[in-house]
MILODO-284121 format. One record per residue (C-alpha): residue number from 1; x, y, z. Coordinates in Angstrom, 3 decimals. Layout:
BEGIN
 num        X        Y        Z
 NUM        X        Y        Z
...
//
This chain:
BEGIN
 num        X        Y        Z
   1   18.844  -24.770   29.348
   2   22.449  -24.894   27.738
   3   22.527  -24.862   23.793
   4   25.594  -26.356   22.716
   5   27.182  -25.635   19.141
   6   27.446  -28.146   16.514
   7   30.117  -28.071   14.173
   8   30.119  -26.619   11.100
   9   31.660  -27.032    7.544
  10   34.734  -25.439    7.238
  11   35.806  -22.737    5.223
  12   37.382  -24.496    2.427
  13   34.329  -27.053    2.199
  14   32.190  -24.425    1.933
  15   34.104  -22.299   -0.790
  16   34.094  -25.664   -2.977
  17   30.285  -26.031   -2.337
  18   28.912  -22.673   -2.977
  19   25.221  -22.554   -4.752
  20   23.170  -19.619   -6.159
  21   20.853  -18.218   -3.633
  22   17.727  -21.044   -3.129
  23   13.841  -20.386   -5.101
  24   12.835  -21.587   -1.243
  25   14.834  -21.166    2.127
  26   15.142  -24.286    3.820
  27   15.908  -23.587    7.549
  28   18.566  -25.983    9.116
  29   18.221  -27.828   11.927
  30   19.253  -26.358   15.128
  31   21.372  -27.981   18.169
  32   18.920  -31.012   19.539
  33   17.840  -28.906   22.839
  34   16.879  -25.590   20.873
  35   14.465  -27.900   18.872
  36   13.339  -29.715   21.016
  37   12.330  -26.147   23.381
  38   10.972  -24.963   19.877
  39    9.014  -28.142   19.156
  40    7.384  -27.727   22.843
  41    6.968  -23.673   22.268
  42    4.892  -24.806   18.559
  43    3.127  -27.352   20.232
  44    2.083  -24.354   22.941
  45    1.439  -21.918   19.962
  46   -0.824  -24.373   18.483
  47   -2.820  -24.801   21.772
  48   -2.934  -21.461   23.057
  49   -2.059  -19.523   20.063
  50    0.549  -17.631   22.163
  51    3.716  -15.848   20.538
  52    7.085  -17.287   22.056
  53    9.787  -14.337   22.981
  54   12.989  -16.770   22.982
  55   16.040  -16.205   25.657
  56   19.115  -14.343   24.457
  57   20.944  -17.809   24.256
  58   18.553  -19.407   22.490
  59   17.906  -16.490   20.023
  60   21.622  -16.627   19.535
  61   21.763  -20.415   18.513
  62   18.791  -19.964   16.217
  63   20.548  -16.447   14.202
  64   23.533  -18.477   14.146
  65   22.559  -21.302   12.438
  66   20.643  -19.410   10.174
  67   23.682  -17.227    9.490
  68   26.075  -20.203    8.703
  69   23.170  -21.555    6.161
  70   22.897  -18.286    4.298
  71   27.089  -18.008    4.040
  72   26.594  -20.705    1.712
  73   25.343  -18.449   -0.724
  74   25.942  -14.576   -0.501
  75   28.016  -12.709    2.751
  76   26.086   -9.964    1.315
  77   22.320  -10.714    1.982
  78   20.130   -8.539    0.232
  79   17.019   -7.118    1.911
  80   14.717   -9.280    0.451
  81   17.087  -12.342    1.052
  82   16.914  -11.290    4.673
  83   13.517  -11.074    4.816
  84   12.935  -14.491    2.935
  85   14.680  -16.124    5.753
  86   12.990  -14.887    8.150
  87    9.891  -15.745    6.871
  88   10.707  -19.221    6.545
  89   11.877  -19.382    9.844
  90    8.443  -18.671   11.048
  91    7.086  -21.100    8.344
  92    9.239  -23.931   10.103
  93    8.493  -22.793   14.013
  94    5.030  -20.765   14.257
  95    5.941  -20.103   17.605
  96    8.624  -17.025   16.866
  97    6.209  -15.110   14.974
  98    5.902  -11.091   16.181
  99    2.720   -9.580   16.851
 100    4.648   -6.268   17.046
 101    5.698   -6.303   13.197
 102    3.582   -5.602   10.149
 103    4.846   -8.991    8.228
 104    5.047  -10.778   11.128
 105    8.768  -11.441   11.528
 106   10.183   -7.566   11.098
 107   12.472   -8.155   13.822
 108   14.217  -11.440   13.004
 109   15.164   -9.779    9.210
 110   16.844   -6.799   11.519
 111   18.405   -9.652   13.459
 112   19.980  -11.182   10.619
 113   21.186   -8.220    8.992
 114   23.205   -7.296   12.309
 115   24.117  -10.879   12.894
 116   25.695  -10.982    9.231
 117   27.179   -7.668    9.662
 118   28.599   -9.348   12.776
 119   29.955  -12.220   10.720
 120   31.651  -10.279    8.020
 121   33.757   -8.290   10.835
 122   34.916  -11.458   12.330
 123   35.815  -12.878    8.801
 124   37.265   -9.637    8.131
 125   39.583  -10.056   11.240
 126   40.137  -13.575   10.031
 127   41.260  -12.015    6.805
 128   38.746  -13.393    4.491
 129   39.822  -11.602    1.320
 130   36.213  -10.954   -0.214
 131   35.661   -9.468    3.376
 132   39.284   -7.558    3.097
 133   38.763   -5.544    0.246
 134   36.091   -3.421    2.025
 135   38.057   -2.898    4.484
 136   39.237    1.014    5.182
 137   43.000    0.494    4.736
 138   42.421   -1.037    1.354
 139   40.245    1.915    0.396
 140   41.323    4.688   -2.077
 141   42.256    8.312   -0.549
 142   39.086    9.761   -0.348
 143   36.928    6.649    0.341
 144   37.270    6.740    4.227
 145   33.687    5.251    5.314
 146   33.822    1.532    5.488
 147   30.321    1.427    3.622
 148   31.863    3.437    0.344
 149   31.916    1.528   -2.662
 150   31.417   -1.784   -1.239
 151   32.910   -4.310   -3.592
 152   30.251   -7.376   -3.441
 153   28.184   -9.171   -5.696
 154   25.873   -7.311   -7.799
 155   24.864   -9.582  -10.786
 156   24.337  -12.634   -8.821
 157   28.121  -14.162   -8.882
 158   28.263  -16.984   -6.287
 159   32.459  -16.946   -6.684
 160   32.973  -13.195   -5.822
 161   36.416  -13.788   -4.480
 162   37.269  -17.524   -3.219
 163   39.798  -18.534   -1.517
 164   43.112  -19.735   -2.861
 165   43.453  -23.535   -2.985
 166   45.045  -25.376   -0.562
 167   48.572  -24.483   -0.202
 168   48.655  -21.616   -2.180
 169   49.761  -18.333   -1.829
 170   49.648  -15.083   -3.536
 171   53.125  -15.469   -4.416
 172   52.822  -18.764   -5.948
 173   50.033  -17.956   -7.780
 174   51.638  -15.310   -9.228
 175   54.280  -17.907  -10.307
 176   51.881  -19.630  -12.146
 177   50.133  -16.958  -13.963
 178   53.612  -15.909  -15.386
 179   54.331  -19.228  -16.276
 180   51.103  -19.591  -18.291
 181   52.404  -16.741  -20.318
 182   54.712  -19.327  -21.298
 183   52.360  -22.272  -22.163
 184   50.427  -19.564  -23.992
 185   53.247  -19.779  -26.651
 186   53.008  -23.413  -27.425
 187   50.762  -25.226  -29.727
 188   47.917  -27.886  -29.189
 189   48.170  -26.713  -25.056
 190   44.629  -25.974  -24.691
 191   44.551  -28.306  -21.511
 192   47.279  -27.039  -19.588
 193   46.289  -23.437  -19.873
 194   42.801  -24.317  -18.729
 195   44.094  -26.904  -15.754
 196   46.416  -22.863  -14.835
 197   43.502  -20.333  -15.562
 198   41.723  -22.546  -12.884
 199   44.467  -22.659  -10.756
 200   44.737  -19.040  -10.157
 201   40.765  -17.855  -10.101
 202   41.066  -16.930   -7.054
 203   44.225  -14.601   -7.580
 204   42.705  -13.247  -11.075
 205   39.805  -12.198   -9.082
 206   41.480  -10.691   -6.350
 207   43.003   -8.820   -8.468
 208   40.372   -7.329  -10.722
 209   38.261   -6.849   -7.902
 210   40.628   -5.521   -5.204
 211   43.035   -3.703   -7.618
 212   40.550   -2.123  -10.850
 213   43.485   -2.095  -13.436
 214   43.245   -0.810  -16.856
 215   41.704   -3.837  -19.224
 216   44.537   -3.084  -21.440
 217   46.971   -3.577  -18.893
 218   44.719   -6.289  -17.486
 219   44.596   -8.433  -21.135
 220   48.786   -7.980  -21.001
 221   49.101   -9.706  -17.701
 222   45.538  -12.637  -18.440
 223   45.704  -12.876  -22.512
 224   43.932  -16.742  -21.833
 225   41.098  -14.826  -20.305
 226   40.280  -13.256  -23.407
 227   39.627  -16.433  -25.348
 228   36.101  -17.704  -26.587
 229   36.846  -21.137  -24.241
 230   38.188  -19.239  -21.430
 231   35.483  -16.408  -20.923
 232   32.612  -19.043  -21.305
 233   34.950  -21.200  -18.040
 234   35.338  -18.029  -16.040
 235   31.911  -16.999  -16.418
 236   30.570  -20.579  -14.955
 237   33.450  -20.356  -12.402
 238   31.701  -16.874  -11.415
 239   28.035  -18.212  -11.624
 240   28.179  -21.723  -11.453
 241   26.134  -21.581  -14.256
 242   27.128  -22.017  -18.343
 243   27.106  -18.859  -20.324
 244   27.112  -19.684  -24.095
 245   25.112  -22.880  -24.610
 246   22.706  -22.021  -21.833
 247   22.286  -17.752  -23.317
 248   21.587  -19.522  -26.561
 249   19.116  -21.773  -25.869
 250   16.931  -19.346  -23.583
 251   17.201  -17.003  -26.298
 252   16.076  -19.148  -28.959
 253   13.641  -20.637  -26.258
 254   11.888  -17.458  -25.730
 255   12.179  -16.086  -29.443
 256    8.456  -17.019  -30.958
 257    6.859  -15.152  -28.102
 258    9.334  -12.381  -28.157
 259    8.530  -12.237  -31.938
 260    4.542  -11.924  -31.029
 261    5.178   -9.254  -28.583
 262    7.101   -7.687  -31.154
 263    4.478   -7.952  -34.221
 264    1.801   -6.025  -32.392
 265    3.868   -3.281  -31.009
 266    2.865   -0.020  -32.810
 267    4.216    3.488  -33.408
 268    7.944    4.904  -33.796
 269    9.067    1.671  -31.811
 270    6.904   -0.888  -33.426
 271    8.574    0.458  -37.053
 272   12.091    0.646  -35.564
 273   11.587   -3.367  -34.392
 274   10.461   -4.136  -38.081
 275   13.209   -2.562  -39.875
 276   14.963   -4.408  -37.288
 277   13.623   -7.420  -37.885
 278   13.389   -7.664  -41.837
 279   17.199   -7.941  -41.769
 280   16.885  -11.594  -40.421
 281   14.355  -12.438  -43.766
 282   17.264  -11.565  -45.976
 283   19.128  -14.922  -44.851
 284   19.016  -18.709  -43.769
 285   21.489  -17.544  -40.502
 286   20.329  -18.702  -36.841
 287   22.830  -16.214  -35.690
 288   21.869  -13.425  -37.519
 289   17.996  -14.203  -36.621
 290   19.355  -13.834  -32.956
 291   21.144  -10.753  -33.554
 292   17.684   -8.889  -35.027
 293   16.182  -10.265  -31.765
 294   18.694   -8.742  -30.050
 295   18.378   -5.169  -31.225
 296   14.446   -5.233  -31.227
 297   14.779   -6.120  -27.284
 298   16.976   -3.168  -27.080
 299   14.534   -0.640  -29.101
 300   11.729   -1.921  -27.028
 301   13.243   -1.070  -23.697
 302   13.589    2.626  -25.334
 303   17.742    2.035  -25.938
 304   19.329    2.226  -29.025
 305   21.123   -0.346  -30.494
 306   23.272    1.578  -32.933
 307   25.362    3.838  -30.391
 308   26.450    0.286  -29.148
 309   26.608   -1.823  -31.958
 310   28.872   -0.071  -34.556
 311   29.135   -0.873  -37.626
 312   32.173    0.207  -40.208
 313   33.634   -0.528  -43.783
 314   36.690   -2.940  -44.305
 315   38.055    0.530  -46.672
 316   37.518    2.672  -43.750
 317   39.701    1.294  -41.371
 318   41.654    4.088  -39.632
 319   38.161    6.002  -38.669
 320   37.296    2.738  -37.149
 321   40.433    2.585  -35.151
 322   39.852    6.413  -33.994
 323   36.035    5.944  -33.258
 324   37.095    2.758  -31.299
 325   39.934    4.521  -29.156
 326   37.084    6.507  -27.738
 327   34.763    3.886  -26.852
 328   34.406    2.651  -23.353
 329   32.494   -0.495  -24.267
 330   30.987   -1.606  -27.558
 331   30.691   -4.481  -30.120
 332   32.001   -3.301  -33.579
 333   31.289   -5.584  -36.888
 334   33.834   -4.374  -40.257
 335   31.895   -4.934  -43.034
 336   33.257   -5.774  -46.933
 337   32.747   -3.302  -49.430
 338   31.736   -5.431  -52.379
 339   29.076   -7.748  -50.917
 340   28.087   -6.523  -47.708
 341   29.226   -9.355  -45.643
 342   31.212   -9.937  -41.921
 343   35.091   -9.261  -42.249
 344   35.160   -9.330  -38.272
 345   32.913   -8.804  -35.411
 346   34.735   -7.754  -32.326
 347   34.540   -5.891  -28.666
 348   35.797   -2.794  -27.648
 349   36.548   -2.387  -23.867
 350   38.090    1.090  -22.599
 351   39.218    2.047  -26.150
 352   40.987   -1.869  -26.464
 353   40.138   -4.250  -28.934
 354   39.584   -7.209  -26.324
 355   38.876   -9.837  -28.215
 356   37.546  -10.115  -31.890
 357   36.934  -12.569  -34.629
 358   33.906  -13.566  -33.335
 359   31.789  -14.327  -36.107
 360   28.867  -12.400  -35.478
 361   27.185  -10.029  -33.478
 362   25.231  -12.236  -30.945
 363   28.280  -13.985  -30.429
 364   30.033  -10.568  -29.065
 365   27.243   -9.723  -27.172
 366   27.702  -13.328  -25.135
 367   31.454  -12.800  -24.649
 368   30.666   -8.874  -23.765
 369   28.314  -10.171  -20.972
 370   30.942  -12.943  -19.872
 371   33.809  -10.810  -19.972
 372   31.704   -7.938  -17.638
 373   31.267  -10.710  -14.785
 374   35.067  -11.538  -14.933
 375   36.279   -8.027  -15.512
 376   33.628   -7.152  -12.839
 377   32.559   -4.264  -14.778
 378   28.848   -2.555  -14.530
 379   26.411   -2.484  -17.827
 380   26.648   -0.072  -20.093
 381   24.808    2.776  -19.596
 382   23.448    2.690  -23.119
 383   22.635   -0.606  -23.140
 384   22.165   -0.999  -19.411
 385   18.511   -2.468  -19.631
 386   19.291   -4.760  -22.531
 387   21.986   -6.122  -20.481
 388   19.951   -6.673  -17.662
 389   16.652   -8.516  -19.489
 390   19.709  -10.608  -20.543
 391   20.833  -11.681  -17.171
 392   17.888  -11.599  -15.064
 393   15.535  -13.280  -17.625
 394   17.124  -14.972  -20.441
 395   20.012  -16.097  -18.139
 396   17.608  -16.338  -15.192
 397   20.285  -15.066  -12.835
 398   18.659  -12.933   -9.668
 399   15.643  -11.799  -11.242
 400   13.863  -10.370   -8.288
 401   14.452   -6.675   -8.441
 402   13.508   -5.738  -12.049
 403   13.273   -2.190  -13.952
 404    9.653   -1.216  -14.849
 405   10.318   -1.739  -18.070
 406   12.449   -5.285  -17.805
 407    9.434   -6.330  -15.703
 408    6.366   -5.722  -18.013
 409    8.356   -6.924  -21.151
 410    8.759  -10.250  -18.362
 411    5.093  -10.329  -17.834
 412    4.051  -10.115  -21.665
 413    6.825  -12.759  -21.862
 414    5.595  -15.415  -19.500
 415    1.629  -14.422  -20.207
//
């Protein structure tokens, strides 16, 4: 039987249609002769309850329509992706099931791991930048297996690197990032600048991702990045999904039973997370409330808050400056003498002042986790679980592979 190819979306449809990976695979349907053979070989399954081994050709068909559904989402399948999709292929056609594997379909997950690696080379040929940058002649002297530090998606960004828009080059994109250094001068220009930092995603991202630079240097050459608007734009560029409105509204969302949880925790912990907590009876502030959340989430997942979340007088400004300088990443709040209150809550990135005026502390903490998508930086490591109940839970973004602790704290959560 010949199985002939139908055509697919091209690459540019499919950059401008990527979605986050799906709660259920839904396999697509095949050329008309492979299912119509696989609608016979179920109907013969059903009868005779006999396994069908497909040809190489029509094996082939079936990976590669599978393969071209799951580019839609990720070029970098995770194990478990791999292995949902396989599973629902034997959902969808009982026929291909495999007595010879423990779950049943061991072999078609190994399948579709080689048939993606397969795909990536030939995008990689095709020069597919988010394919590019792994490549060995763009790795760093010393980095000369293909497989070290593979830059890919890690916190589940759907726009790793896109491509540039139609008709664009590297060159003029470049052109247009210097001239929004220009429109970053005038006044009441909030539109342009956004209509130019969406321009050029793809060539910010390329950059960060491909080159690492220094933030500082970084924030010199993308100041608009580092802007309340423009963080919350890049991060639903990134994720397709909103950062501020939707982190807020989780978090508030989940706040009563997080404050149960809380209540009955006992010991060392239990009286950190009140202390914690009392702060938020001293005022009528939502964001302060969510900031004393905040911190008891971290002291229950055994991190502490206060070797992140520094917190100095207005008087004592140059020991600020020289504690900052040595920071790597941290949210710092300068506090008045006479009464106690805000002067400026900020973040510290690589010893930089990134971005500050913030108004409080939650507030930094949502621009911290935007600004670690589009600077593609990792958590902190003492804050690294905090970070990651944020994304995976409150900001429901990949939560399938969760910490021990993460993962009770989920289950007392959703009890």
């Amino acid at each position: 039987m010949v199985y002939t190819s139908t055509p697919h979306p091209s690459p540019e449809a499919q950059a401008s249609q990527l979605l986050s990976w799906p709660t259920v695979f839904v396999v697509p349907k095949l050329t008309y002769e492979a299912e119509f053979e696989l609608h016979l070989q179920n109907a013969e399954f059903e009868t005779t309850g006999t396994y069908f081994q497909p040809g190489l050709k029509l094996k082939g068909v079936i990976l590669d329509g599978l393969a071209q559904e799951m580019i839609k989402f990720t070029k970098y399948p995770k194990d478990y992706q791999c292995e949902e999709v396989a599973a629902a292929l034997t959902r969808a056609h009982p026929c291909l099931g495999q007595l010879g594997s423990k779950i049943g379909f061991g072999g078609w997950k190994q399948s579709l791991k080689y048939k993606m690696q397969n795909y990536r080379t030939k995008l990689g040929r095709l020069g597919h930048p988010e394919i590019l940058v792994n490549s060995l002649k763009h790795k760093k002297t010393g980095q000369g297996k293909a497989a070290a530090n593979i830059k890919k998606t890690r916190k589940a960004e759907i726009n790793y690197i896109p491509l540039h828009p139609k008709g664009e080059t590297t060159e003029s994109l470049e052109n247009e990032r210097i001239a929004l250094l220009s429109e970053l001068k005038k006044r009441d220009n909030e539109v342009v600048i956004k209509a130019k930092m969406e321009k050029t995603f793809s060539h910010r991202r390329l950059e960060i991702v491909e080159q690492r630079p220094l933030i500082g240097d970084f924030k010199c050459r993308w100041p608009a990045l580092f802007q309340q608007s423009e963080v919350n734009a890049e991060f639903l560029r990134i994720t397709t999904s909103p950062l501020q409105s939707k982190f807020m509204w989780q978090l508030d969302h989940f706040s009563d039973k997080l404050l149960k949880i809380f209540k009955i925790k006992g010991g060392l912990k239990g009286h950190k997370i009140k202390e914690a907590l009392a702060i938020s009876d001293l005022f009528e502030n939502i964001h302060i409330k969510r900031g004393c959340i905040l911190r008891s989430i971290a002291i229950y997942l055994n991190e502490d808050p206060d070797s992140f979340f520094k917190e100095y007088q207005a008087t004592a400004s140059e020991d600020a400056k020289r504690d900052m300088a040595n920071t790597v990443m941290g949210i710092y709040t300068l506090q008045r003498d006479v009464d106690g209150q805000q002067e400026d809550v900020g973040i510290v990135i690589e010893g930089n002042i990134v971005m500050d005026n913030l108004g409080s502390v939650i507030v930094g903490f949502v621009m911290l986790l935007g600004l670690i998508y589009a600077l593609d930086l990792s958590f902190p490591d003492n804050l690294k679980h905090t970070f990651e109940f944020m994304q995976k839970v409150v900001m429901n973004l990949d939560g399938h592979k969760l910490n021990g602790k993460i993962e009770s704290l989920k289950i007392k959560l959703f009890d």
